[in-house]
N, C-alpha and C positions, 0 to 999 in steps of 0.2 A: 155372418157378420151383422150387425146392426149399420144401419141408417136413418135416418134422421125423416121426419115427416109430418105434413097433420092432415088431419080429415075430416071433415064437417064436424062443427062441432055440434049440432043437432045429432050426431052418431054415438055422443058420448053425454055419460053423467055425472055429477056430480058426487062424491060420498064424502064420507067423514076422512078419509086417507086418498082422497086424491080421484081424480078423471078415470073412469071406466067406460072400455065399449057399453053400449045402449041394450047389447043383448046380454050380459054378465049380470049372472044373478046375484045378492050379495047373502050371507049365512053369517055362519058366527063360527066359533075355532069348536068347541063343543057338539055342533052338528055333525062335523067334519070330520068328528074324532072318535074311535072305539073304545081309545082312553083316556081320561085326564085327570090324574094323579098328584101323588108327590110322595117323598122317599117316608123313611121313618120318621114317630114323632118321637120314641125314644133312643135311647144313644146304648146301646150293651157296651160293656166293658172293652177292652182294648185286649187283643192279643196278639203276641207275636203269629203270624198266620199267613196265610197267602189267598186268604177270603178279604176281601177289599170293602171299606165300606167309607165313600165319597161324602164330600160335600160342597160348598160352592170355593172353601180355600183349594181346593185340586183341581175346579177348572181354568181352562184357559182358553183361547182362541177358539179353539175348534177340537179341543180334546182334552180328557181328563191328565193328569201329572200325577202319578202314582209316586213318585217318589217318598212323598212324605204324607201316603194318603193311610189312613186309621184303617187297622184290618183286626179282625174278629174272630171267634172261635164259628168252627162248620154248624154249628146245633142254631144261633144266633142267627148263621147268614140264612142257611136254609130256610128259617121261621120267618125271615123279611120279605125270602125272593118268595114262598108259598104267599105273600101278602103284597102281591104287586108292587114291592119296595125296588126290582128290580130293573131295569131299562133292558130293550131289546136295540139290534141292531136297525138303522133307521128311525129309531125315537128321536122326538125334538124336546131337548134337555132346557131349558130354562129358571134361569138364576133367579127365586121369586123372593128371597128374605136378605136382610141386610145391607151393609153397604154398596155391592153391587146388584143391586135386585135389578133386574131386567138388563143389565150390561154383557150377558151372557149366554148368548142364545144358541145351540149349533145340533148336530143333527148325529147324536152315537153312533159311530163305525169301525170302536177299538175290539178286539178280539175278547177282551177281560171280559170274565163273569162279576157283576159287581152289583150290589147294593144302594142304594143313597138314603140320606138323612133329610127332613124333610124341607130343607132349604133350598133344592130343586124340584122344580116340577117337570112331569113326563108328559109330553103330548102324544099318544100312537094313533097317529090317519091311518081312517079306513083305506081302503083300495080304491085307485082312482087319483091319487091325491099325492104330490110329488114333495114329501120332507124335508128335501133344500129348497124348494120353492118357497115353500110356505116358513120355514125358517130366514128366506131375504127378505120376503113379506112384512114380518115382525120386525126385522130389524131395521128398515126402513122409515126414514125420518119421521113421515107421516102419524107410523104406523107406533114409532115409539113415544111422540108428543101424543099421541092419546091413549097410550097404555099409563104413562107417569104420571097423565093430567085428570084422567078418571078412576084406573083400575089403583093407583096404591094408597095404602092406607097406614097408619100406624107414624108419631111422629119422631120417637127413640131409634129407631129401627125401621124401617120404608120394606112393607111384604105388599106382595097380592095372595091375595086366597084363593083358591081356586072357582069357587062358584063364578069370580074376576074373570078367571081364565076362559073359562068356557064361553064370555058374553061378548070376549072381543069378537070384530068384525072383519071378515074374511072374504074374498070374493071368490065365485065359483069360478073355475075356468076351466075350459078342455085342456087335458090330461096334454096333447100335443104341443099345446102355447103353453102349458108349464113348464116343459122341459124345452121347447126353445127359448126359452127366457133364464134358466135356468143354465141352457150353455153357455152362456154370457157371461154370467156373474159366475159361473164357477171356474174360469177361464182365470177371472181377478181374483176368485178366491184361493184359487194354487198357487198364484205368485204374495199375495199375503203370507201364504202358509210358509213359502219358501223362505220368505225374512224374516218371518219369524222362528225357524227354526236353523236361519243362520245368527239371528240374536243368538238363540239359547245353548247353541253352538261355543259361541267366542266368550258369553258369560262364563259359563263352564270353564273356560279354556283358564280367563282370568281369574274362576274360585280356585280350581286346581292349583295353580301357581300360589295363591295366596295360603291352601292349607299345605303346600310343600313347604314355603319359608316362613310362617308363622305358625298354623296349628299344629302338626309336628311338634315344633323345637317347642310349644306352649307345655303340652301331654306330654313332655318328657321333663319340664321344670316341673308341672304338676303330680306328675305319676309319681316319678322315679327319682325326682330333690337335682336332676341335672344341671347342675350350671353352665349354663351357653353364653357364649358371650358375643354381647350384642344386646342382650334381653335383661329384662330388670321387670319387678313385679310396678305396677302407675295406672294408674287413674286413665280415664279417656279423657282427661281436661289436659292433659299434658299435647292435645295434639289441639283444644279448643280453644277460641275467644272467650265465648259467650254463647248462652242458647236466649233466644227471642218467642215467646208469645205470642199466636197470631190473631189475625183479625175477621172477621165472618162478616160485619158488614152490613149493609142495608140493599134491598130487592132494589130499589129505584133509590134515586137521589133524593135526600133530604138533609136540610139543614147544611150541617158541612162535610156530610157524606157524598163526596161531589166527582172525586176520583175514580174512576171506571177501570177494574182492574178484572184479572181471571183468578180467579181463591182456587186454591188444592186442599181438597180434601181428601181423608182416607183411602177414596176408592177412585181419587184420581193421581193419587201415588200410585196404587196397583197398574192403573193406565199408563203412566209414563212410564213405566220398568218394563211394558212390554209394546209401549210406542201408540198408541190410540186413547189421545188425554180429547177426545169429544165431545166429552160432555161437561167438562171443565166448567161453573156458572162467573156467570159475568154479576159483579156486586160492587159496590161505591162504597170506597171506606172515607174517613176524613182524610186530607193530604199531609197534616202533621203526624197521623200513624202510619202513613204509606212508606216515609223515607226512612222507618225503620223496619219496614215488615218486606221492604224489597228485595229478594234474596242474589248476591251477587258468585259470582264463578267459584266455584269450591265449596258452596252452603251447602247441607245438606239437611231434608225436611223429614221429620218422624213423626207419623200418627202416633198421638200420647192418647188418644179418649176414642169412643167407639166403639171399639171389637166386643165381638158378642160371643156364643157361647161357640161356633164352629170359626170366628175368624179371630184372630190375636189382631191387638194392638201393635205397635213394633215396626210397621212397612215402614219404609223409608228410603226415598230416593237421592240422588245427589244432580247437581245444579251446574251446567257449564253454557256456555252460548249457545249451543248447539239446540238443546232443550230452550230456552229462553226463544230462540225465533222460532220455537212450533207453536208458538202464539206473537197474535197482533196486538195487542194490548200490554202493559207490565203484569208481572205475575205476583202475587201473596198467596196465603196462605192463613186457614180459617185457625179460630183458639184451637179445635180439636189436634192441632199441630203444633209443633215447634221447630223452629229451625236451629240446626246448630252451623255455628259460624267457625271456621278450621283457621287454624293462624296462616296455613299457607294451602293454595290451593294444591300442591301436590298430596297433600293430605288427603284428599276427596275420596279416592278411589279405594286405599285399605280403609278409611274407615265405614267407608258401603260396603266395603268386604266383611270387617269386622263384624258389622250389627248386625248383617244378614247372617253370618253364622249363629250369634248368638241368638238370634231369632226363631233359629231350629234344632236349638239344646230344651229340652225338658227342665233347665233351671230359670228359664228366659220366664217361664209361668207365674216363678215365681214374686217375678217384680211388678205382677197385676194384682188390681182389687179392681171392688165394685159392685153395685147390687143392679136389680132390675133387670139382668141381663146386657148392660154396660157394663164395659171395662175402661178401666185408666191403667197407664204405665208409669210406674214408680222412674221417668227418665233422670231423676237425681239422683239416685242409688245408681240408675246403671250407670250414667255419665261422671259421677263427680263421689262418689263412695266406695265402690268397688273396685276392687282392683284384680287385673288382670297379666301374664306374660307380654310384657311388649318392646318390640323392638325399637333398637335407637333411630336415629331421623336419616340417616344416612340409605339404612334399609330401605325402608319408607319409598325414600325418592327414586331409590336404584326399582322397586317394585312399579310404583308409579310411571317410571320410564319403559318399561314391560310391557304394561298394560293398558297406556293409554292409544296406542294404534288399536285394539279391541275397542275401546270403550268408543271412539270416532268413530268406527264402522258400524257400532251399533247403531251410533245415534245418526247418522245417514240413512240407518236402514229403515230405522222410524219415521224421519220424513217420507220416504216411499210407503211406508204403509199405512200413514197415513192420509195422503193423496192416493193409492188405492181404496181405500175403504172408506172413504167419501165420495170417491167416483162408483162403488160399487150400490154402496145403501142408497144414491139418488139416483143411479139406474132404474133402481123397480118401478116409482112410481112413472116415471118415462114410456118405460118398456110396457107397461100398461096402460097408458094415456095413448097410446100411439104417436108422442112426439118420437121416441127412438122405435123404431121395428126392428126385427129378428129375419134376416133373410139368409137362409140357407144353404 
């Protein structure tokens, strides 16, 4: 168990991440390391296959999501994993390009033979050297305000490069005090994993139900000319107000940028869908734009700008109190978003269903453009142009009465993990200052 303590502070040093015993040498991640890597720099073709080939839209918490992960033909995989494209078990995986660059960090322990693209990078420690350890390390408050605030680069797109990776600063430690510190936080990190994988549980539970009474009877008016009745071909404005434009803001106050709000951005939609909205930035907009960029119970927000060449555009969460008090401040949302406003809030929940399916049809690509390696979403065409199977309002509300005891326990379940995984990331530096100890 840990205990609380302190001890001369003559016994300890200062570093760039925080209080260290006096006898802790400090290195760099590259020292430490046999390899330090990153996936492919090109993309081979797509094939139906059961050769996997990753990139940072398949990670998650703590483990790759194959589901809808891009797989290759054997001649391709073979040619990447011959090229250290491949991650071994106990590799620490880190998300170094795009909108989640460094929000991603965990330690490979799935069975799959797999490949990556080179938007993760691979760290493999020599022996001696404890891979969750060093993976809480990283992720630890300290540790991630001076990887964002030195190692990233690029302003379309936020990477580190690896020559980056290797220069971060690590601290030696015996192999013994790594893994009692490591008992600790992996203590909190199995009951993170747990709600997280009773989220993705009860999501499921709610897709399921939503492609038994809508995609179904859809692919049977679509395929087969079936008339269902209930359903009629409409627009998604049939369930909308209005969509809203949002606001990005100013770093500090100026002018009458005075309103102190939490902005959502792309990759803090990703966050809230799976409960750890952290790094959410705090920005001052004007107050006559705030009381329209406010998003109230039933809104729901969609990354329209962004997505680069392995993440789409498209993410989008939906907006109830629940989510609102996982922040202290009012929430907006930056231009790269827009929010659409539901005429009722039982609406919320099929049409999170909805866009999330459409989000992982192959025609959903083609409502993007864009050069440079940005992407925008054509969200006028999808929301107000196209039309799609939809059922009448009745449905709707009988579905949403379904699925809202899901959708409440999710969002419970995000308040715990997110009071676990801030009680676990400021552990570390603790646990090595000798404010908290490790007693056995």
């Amino acid at each position: 168990m840990a205990t609380k303590y302190r001890e001369k502070m003559s016994e300890f040093k200062e570093t760039d991440f925080g209080l260290i015993p006096d006898d802790w040498e400090i290195s760099t991640l590259g020292q430490i390391c046999d390899l330090i890597t990153d996936g492919s720099h090109s993309s081979p073709r797509p094939l139906d296959s059961l050769f996997y080939m990753a990139s940072v839209k398949d990670m998650r918490y703590d483990h790759f999501d194959f589901s809808d992960c891009k797989t290759i033909s054997k001649a391709d995989f073979d040619s990447l994993d011959n090229g250290n494209c491949s991650p071994l078990i106990g590799d620490i995986l880190l998300s170094k390009d795009g909108a989640n660059c460094l929000d991603l960090i965990f330690v490979y322990k799935q069975p799959e033979k797999i490949v990556l693209l080179s938007s993760i990078a691979i760290a493999r420690l020599k022996k001696g050297f404890d891979p969750d350890f060093y993976r809480f390390f990283l992720l630890s408050p300290n540790v991630q305000f001076l990887m964002r605030n030195n190692f990233i680069s690029g302003s379309a797109i936020p990477r580190v490069v690896l020559k980056d990776f290797r220069n971060v600063p690590v601290p030696l430690i015996p192999l013994n005090k790594q893994k009692d510190i490591t008992s600790i936080l992996c203590s909190l990190d199995d009951k993170i994993d747990l709600l997280h994988r009773q989220n993705a549980t009860l999501e499921a539970m709610a897709k399921t139900l939503f492609r038994q009474w809508f995609v179904e009877p859809s692919k049977k008016i679509l395929n087969e000319g079936v008339v269902i009745e209930g359903f009629e071909n409409a627009k998604f404005e049939k369930w909308i107000i209005e969509t809203v434009s949002g606001e990005w803001g100013k770093e500090n106050i100026e002018g009458d940028y005075t309103r102190s709000v939490y902005c959502i951005r792309g990759t803090d939609i990703a966050d809230l869908n799976t409960g750890i909205p952290l790094k959410t930035p705090i920005r001052f907009v004007k107050e006559t734009k705030f009381r329209n960029i406010e998003p109230r119970e039933g809104d729901l927000i969609i990354e329209i700008s962004g997505g680069t060449e392995t993440q789409s555009t498209g993410r989008v969460c939906y907006i109830n109190k629940d989510i609102k008090g996982l922040f202290n401040k009012p929430l907006v949302f930056s231009n790269f978003c827009r929010m659409i406003r539901v005429r009722r809030f039982e609406f919320a929940y099929f049409l999170y269903c909805y866009i999330q399916y459409l989000y992982n049809q192959d025609e959903f690509f083609n409502l993007e453009n864009g050069s440079s390696g940005i992407k925008n979403l054509n969200y006028k065409a999808l929301l107000f142009e196209l039309q799609y199977p939809m059922p009448n309002e009745e449905l709707v509300i009988k579905f949403h009465e379904r699925v809202e005891s899901f959708f409440k326990k999710i969002n419970q379940n995000k308040t715990k993990i997110i009071t676990l995984t801030s009680l676990r990331d400021t552990l570390m530096p603790k646990l090595m200052s000798g404010e908290v100890r490790v007693e056995m």
